[in-house]
C-alpha positions in Angstrom: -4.6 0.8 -5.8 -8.0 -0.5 -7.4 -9.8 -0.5 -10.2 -13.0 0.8 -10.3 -14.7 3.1 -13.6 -17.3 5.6 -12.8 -20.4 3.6 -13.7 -19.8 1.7 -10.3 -21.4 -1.8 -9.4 -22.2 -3.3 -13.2 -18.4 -2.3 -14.4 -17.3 -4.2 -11.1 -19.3 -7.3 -11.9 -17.7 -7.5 -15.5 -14.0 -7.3 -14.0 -13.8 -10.6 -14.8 -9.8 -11.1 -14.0 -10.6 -9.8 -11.0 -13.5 -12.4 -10.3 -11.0 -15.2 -10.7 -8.3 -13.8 -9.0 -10.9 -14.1 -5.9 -11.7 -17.9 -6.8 -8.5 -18.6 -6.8 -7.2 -17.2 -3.4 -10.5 -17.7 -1.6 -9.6 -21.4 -0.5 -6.3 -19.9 1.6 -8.4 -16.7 2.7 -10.8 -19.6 4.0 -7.9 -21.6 5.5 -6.3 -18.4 7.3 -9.5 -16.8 8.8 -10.6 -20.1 10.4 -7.3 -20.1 11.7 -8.4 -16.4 13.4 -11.3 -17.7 14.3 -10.1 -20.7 16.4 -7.6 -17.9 17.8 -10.8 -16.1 18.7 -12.8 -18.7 20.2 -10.0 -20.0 22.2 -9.4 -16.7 23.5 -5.9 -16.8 22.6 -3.5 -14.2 21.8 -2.6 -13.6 18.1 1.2 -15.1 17.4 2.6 -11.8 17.9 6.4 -11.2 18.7 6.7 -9.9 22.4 7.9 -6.0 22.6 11.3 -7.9 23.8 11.9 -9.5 20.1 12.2 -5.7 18.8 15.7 -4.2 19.0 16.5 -1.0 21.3 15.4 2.1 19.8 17.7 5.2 19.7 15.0 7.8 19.7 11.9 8.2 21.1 8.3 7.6 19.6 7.6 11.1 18.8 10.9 11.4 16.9 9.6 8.4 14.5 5.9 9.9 14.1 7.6 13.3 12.8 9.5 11.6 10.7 6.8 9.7 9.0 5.0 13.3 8.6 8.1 14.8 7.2 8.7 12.4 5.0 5.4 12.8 3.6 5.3 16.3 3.0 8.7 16.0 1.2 6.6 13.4 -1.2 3.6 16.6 -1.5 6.7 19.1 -1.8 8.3 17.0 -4.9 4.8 16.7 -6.3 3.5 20.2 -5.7 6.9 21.5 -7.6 6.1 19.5 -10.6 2.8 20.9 -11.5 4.4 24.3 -10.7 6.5 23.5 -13.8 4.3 22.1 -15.9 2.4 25.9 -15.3 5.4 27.4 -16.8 5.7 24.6 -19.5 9.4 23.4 -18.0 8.2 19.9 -17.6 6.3 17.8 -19.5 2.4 17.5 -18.2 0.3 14.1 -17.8 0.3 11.0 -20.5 -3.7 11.2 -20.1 -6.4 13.9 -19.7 -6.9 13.7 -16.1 -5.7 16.9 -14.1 -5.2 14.9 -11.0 -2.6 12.9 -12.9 1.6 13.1 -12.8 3.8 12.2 -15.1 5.1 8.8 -14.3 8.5 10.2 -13.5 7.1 13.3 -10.8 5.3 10.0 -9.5 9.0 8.2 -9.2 10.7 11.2 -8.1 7.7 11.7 -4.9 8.8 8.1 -3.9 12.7 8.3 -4.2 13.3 11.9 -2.5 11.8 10.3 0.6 13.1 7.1 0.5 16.3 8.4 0.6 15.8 11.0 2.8 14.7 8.4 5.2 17.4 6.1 5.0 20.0 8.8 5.4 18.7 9.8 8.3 18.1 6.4 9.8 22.0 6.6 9.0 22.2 9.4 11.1 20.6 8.1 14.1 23.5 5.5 13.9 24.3 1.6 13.8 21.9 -0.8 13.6 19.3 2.3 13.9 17.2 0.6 10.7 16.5 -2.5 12.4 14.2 -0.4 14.5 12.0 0.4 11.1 12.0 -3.0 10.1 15.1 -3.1 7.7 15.9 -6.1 7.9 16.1 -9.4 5.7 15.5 -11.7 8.8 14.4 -15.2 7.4 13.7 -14.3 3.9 11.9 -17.5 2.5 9.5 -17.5 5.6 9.0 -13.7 4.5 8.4 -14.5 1.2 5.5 -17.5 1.9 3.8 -15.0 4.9 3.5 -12.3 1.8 2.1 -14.4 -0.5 0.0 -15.9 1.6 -1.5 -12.6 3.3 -1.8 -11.6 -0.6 -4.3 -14.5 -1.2 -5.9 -14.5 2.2 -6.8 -10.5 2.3 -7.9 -10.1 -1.6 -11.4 -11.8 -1.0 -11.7 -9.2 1.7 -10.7 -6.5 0.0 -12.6 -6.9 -2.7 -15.6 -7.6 -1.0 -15.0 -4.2 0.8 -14.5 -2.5 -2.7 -18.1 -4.0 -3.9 -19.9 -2.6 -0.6 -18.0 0.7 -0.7 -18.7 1.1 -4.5 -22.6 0.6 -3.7 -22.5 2.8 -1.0 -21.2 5.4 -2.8 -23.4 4.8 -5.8 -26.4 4.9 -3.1 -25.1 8.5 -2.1 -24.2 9.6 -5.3 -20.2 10.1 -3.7 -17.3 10.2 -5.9 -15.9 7.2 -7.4 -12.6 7.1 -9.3 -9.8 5.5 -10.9 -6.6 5.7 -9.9 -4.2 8.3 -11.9 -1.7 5.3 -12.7 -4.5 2.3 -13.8 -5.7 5.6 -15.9 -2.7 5.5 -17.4 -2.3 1.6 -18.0 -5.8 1.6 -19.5 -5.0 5.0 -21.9 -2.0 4.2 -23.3 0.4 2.1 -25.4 3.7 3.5 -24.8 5.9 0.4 -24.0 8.6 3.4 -22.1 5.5 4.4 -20.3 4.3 1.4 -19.4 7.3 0.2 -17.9 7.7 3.1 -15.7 4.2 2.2 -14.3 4.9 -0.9 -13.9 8.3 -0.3 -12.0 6.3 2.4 -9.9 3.2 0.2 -9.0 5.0 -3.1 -8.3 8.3 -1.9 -7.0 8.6 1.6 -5.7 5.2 1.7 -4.7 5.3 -1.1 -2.4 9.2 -0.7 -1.0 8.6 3.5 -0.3 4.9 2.7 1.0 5.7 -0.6 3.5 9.4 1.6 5.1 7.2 5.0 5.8 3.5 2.9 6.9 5.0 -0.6 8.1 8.5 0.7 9.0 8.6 4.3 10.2 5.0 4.7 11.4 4.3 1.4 13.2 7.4 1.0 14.6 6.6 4.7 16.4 2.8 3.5 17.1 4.2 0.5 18.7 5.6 2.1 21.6 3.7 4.7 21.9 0.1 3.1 21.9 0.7 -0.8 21.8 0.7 -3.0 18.7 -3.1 -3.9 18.4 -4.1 0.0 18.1 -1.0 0.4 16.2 -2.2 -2.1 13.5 -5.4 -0.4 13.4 -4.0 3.6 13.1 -1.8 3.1 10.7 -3.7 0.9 8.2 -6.6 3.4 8.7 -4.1 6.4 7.5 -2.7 4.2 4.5 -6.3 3.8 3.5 -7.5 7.6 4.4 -4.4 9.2 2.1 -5.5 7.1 -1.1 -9.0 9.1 -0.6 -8.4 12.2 -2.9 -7.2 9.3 -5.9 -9.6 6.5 -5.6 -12.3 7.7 -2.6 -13.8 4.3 -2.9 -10.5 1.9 -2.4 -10.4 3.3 1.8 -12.4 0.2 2.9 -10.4 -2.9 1.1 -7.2 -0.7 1.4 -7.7 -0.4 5.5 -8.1 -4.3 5.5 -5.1 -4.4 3.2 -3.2 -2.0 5.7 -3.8 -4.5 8.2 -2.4 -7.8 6.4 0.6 -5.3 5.3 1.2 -4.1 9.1 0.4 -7.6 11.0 3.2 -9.2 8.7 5.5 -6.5 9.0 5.2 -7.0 13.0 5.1 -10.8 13.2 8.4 -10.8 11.6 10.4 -7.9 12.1 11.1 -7.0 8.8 9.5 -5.2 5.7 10.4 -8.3 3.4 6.8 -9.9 3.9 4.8 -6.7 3.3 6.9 -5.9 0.4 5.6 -9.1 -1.4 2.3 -8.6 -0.9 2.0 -5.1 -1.6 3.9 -6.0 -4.8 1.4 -8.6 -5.4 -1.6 -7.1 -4.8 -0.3 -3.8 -7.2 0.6 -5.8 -9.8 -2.5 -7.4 -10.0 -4.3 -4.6 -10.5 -1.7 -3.0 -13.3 -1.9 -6.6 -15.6 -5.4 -7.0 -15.0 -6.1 -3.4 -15.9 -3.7 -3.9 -19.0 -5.9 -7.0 -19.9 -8.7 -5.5 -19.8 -8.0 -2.6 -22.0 -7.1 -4.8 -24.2 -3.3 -4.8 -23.9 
């Protein structure tokens, strides 16, 4: 979730809060990637868990990647089933103008029905059969310091892959867009719709998004392909399905994908990617509220 308005480079070099958000967590995304870097140089491996540290898993990789596609469509299904009402006026359409916009609760709803769907049927594949998706609390206060710290390290980067995808687009004369819920933030007033935003961006967003991508999905890509390509695949589809809202966010949200999925790995547990998905939305929400003068 970025902001970015239509007029591309110039409105991204007034974003002021977002500017200073930078400054401040470019001294930690300094400290982290020379840490990488020594990693690199030294030829050794990245501090990931051995395949060992991961419980047994009651069903096979194929099992998990149809899930994470199921689950999906039944987040397109809840959707698609909303704007067929709002056709037939039986429920209420957009707070702004933008036809690519829900209301915040079909937005809500798209994020419950799977969540829940998935966690019944993790149910079903019986005990202890979440641990495998990476539901689990583990050590919660190291969870909490990784996410906030993969927050501050990964926003320089991101942001510096939002300026050169904005000019590159600009350069081609692509689409650029905001998304439907900082279009909302920035149009209107209504505290009751505010607050569903807000809940949806910084909660739901961030819990529903980290158990299908960092739970469901990279537990599956795991053991079928190895955890390096499975960092890499499924930050690369978090970043592709954001492409019919905000075209210009894939870049920073593939190296956002990857923060989100290396945490998620190193400790076994979706608390860590929670955080700084939660983080990095809510940033953009406030700041966007700021801006528009809220």
């Amino acid at each position: 979730m970025t902001q970015v308005q239509p007029d591309a480079v110039g409105e991204l070099a007034s974003v002021w809060w977002l500017w200073a958000a930078v400054a401040v967590c470019l001294p930690v995304c300094i400290y982290v990637f020379w840490h990488i870097g020594r990693w690199w140089v030294t030829s050794l491996p990245l501090p990931l868990p051995l395949d060992r540290a991961y419980p047994a898993v009651p069903y096979p990789a194929w099992v998990g990647l149809a899930l994470f596609v199921g689950l999906q469509g039944l987040a397109v299904v809840v959707a698609s089933v909303f704007l067929a009402a709002q056709d037939f006026g039986l429920a209420a359409g957009p707070v702004t103008g933008s036809a690519k916009a829900l209301p915040p609760a079909a937005i809500v709803l798209a994020h419950l029905v799977p969540l829940a769907a998935g966690l019944l049927l993790m149910r079903a594949f019986g005990r202890g059969a979440h641990r495998t998706v990476n539901i689990r609390w583990g050590n919660v206060w190291a969870g909490v310091r990784l996410g906030v710290m993969a927050f501050a390290a990964i926003l320089p980067v991101a942001v510096g892959a939002l300026v050169v995808s904005v000019a590159a687009l600009t350069l081609v004369k692509g689409p650029i867009e905001t998304h439907p819920l900082l279009e909302t933030v920035a149009q209107t007033r209504d505290p009751w719709v505010l607050a569903m935003v807000g809940v949806e961006a910084v909660l739901l967003a961030p819990v529903v998004e980290e158990f299908l991508y960092r739970g469901v999905l990279l537990t599956a890509l795991v053991r079928a392909v190895g955890p390096i390509a499975a960092l890499v695949v499924s930050s690369a589809l978090f970043a592709v399905v954001h492409v019919p809202a905000e075209p210009q966010a894939v870049p920073p949200l593939f190296f956002l994908g990857m923060a989100l999925a290396y945490t998620a790995y190193r400790t076994r547990s979706l608390v860590a990617p929670v955080i700084t998905h939660a983080l990095f939305n809510g940033l953009m929400v406030c700041g966007t509220l700021v801006g528009a003068g809220g």
